[in-house]
KOLDO-962053 format. One line per field, with one value per residue (C-alpha): residue number from 0; residue in three letters; z, y, x. Coordinates in nm, 4 decimals. Example, Ala and Ser with C-alpha at 12.3 -4.5 7.8 and 13.67 -1.06 7.14 Angstrom:
2
num 0|1
residu ALA|SER
Z 0.7800|0.7140
Y -0.4500|-0.1060
X 1.2300|1.3670
! end
This chain:
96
num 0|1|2|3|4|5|6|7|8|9|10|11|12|13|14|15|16|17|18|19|20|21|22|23|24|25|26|27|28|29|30|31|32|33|34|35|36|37|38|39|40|41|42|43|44|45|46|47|48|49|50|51|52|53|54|55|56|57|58|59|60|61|62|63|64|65|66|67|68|69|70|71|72|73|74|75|76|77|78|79|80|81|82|83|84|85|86|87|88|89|90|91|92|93|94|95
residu UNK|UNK|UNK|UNK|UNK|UNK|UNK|UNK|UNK|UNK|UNK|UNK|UNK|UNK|UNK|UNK|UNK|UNK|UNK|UNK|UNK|UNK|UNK|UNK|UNK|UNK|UNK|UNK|UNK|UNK|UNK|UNK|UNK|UNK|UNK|UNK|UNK|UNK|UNK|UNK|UNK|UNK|UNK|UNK|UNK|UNK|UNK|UNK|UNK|UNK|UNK|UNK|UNK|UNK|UNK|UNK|UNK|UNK|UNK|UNK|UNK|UNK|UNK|UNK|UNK|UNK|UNK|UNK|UNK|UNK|UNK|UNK|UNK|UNK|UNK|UNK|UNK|UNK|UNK|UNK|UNK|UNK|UNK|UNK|UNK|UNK|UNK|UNK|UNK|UNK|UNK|UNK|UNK|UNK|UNK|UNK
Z -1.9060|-2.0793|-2.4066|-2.2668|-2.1220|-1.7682|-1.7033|-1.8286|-1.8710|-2.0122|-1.7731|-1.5580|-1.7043|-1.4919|-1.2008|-1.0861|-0.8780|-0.6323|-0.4640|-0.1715|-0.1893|-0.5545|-0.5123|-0.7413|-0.7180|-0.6923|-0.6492|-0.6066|-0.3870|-0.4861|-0.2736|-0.3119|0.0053|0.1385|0.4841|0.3845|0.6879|0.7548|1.0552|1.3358|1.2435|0.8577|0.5833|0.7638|0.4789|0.1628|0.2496|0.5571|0.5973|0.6482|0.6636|0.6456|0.8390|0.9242|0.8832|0.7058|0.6248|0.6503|0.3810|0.4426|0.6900|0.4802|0.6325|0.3875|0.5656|0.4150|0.2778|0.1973|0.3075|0.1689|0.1478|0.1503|-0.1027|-0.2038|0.0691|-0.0137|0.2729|0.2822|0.1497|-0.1893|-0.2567|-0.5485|-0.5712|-0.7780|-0.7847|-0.5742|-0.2525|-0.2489|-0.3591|-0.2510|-0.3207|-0.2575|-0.2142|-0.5148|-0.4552|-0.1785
Y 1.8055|1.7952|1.8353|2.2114|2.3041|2.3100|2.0797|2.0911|1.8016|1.4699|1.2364|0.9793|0.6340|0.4532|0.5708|0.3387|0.4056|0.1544|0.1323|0.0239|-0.1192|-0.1911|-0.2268|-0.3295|-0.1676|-0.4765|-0.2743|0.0584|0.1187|0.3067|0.5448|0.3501|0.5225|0.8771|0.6868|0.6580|0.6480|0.4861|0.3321|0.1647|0.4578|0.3849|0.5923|0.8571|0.8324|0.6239|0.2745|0.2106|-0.1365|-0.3824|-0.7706|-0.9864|-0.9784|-0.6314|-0.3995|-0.0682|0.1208|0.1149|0.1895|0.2311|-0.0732|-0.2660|-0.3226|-0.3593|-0.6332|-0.7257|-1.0385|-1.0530|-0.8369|-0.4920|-0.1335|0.1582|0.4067|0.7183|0.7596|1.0350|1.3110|1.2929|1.6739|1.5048|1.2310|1.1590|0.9271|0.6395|0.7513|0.5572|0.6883|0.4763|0.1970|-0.0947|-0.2310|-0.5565|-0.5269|-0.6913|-0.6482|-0.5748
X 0.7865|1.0898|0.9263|0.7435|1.0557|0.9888|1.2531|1.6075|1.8919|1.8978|1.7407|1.9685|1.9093|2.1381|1.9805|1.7220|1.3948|1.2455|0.9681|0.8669|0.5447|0.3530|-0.0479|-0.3285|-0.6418|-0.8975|-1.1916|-1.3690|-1.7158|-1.9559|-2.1563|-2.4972|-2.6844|-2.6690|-2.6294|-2.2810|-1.9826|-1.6343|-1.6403|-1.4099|-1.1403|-1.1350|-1.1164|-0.9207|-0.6243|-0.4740|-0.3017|-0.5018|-0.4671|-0.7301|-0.7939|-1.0787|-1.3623|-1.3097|-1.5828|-1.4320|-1.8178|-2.1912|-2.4158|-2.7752|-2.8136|-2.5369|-2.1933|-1.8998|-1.7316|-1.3648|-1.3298|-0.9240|-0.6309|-0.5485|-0.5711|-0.7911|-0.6787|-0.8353|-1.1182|-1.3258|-1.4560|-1.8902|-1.8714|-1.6986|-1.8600|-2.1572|-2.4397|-2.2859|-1.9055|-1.6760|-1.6148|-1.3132|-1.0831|-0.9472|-0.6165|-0.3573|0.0228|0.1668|0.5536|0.7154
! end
């Protein structure tokens, strides 16, 4: 931004950022039914956590039942989604 001039000064190197949590997206879903819906209170925002054997959706007459520990990140609301785009990802905590 620096380059466009929206921002002015020369940029703090010895400051350093942390952050809290770092995640890997493992996996996105794709919205494969029109019977699409979170369930049991998923989906509701980012960095919802789940672990395995927890059932986050059902598709059609498919449950999408967890299989490790993680996050939801990016859940879409039914009036945004598209046949074949994800509807969501899913993500593990990498650093912590």
């Amino acid at each position: 931004m620096r380059h466009i001039k929206m921002i002015e000064g020369v940029p703090d190197s010895t400051r350093r950022k942390s952050a809290d949590h770092v995640y890997l997206l493992t996996e996105r879903l794709l919205l494969e039914s029109s019977t699409f819906t979170f369930v049991n209170g998923f989906g509701a925002s980012s960095f919802q956590a789940f672990s395995p054997g927890d059932c986050i959706a059902v598709m059609g007459t498919k449950k999408i039942i967890m299989d490790n520990e993680g996050v939801i990140v990016f859940p879409k609301l039914p009036e945004h989604t598209k046949m074949g785009s994800p509807y969501c990802y899913l993500a593990k905590r990498v650093l912590e």
